[in-house]
N, C-alpha and C positions, 0 to 999 in steps of 0.2 A: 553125437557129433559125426561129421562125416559123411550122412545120408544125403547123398547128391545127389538120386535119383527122387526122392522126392522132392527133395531143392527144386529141381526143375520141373516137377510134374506141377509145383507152386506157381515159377516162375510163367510157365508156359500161360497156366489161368490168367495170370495176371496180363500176359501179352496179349490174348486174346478180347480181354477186356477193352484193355490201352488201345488197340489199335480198331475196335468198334466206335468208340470216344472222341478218340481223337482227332486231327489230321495225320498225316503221316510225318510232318517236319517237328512235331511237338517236341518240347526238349522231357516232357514223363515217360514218351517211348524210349529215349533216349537212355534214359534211366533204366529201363525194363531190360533194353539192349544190353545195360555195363552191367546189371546183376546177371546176365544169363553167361555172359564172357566172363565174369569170375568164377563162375559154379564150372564151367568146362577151364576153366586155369589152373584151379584146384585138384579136378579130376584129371590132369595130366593131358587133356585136349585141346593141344594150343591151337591148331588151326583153325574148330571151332570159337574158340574163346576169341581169338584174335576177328573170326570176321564178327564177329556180336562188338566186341569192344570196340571194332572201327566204324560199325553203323551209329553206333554212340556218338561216339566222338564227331563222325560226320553231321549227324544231325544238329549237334552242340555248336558247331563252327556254321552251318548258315542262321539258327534259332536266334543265338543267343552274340552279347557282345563279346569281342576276343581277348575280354579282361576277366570273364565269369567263372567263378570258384569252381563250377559245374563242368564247364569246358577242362580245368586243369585235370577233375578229378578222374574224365573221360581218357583225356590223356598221359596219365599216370597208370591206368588200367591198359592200356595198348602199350605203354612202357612195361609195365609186368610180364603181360605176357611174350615179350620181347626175349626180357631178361632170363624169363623160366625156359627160353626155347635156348639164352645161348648166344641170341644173335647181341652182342651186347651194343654195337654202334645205335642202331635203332632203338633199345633201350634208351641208352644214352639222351640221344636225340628227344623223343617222346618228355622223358625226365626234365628234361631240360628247358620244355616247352612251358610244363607242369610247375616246375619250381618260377618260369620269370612271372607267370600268372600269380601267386601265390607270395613271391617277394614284395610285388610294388601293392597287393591286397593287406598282406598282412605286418604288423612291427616286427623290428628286427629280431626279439627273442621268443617270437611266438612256437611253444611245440609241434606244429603243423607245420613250417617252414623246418623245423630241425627234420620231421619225416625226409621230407626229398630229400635235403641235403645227405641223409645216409642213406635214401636209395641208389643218387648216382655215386656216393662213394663208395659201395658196393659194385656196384657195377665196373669204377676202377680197380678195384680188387680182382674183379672177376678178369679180366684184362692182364691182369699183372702190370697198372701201373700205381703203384705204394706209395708214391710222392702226394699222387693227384688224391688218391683213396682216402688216405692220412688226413689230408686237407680237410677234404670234407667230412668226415666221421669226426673229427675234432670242432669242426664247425659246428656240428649237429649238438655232439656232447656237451661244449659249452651253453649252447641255448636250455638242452635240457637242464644243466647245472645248476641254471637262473631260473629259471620257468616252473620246473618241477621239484615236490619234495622230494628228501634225500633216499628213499624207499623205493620209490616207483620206479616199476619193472621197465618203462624206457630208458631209466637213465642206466638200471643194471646192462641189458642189451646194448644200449651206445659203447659203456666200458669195456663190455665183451669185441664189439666191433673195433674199437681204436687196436684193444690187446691185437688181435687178429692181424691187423694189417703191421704191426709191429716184429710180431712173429713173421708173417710173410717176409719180412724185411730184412730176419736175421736178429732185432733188436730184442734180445728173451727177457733181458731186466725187465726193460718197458714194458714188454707185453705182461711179464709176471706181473708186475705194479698195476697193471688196468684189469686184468685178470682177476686180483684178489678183489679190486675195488667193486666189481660186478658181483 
């Protein structure tokens, strides 16, 4: 795990290929785009990552309709890399585009829709606003609650997430009580 230099020396083939193929607005460059901005996300190279993640996402937004699962996922990744640099507003925002794509796509207790929900209530967190955080890390958990068995590592992680902003709060019952439950 962790080999990001060959990550890329793959991704690279693959771009050289896609962009002989294709036209240049295709949304599989697009694609080729958002893998190479998460392999520099990963490697701690946000301002790589971020202009890869934004040719994505630009390309996704004239290709494709501004309802397509592809479009959120583009902009979910330029959300990341947002959040990993700090700047949390433009996370935020990105998140936020990502989740209304994703709400009216998918039912209300779909696992996928709990993701963003605990993206941008993370990002509250990161903020220091625990009210907002709270909100949605609880929104998230519930869906997971319903959605997934009682085992599975998202819903341990949500538990962990609600304790957290709990603890932030001052609340250490609460937080101990989501704490053990994770």
């Amino acid at each position: 795990m962790g080999d990001y230099s060959k990550a890329l020396e793959f991704y690279e083939k693959d771009l050289e290929i896609t962009k002989k193929a294709l036209p240049p607005n295709h949304p599989d460059l697009a694609q080729s785009y958002n893998n190479f901005g998460l392999v520099y996300d990963n490697m701690g190279n946000y301002s790589k990552a971020l202009e890869f993640c934004e040719k994505s996402y630009q390309i996704r937004e004239k290709a494709l309709p501004s309802n397509h699962p592809d479009l959120a996922q583009s902009y979910n990744s330029v959300g990341l890399v947002y959040d990993n640099m700090g700047d949390y507003s433009k996370a935020l925002e990105f998140y936020e585009k990502a989740h209304k794509i994703h709400e009216k796509a998918l039912p209300p207790n779909h696992p996928n829709l709990a993701a963003f929900y605990k993206n941008i209530g993370q990002v509250y967190n990161n903020m220091g606003d625990y009210s907002k955080a709270l909100e949605f890390h609880e929104k998230a958990h519930k869906i997971y609650e319903k959605a997934l068995p009682s085992n599975h590592s998202s819903l341990a992680t949500s538990c962990n997430s609600v304790g957290s902003v709990y603890h932030n709060m001052g609340d250490y019952s609460k937080a101990l009580e989501f704490y053990e439950k994770a």
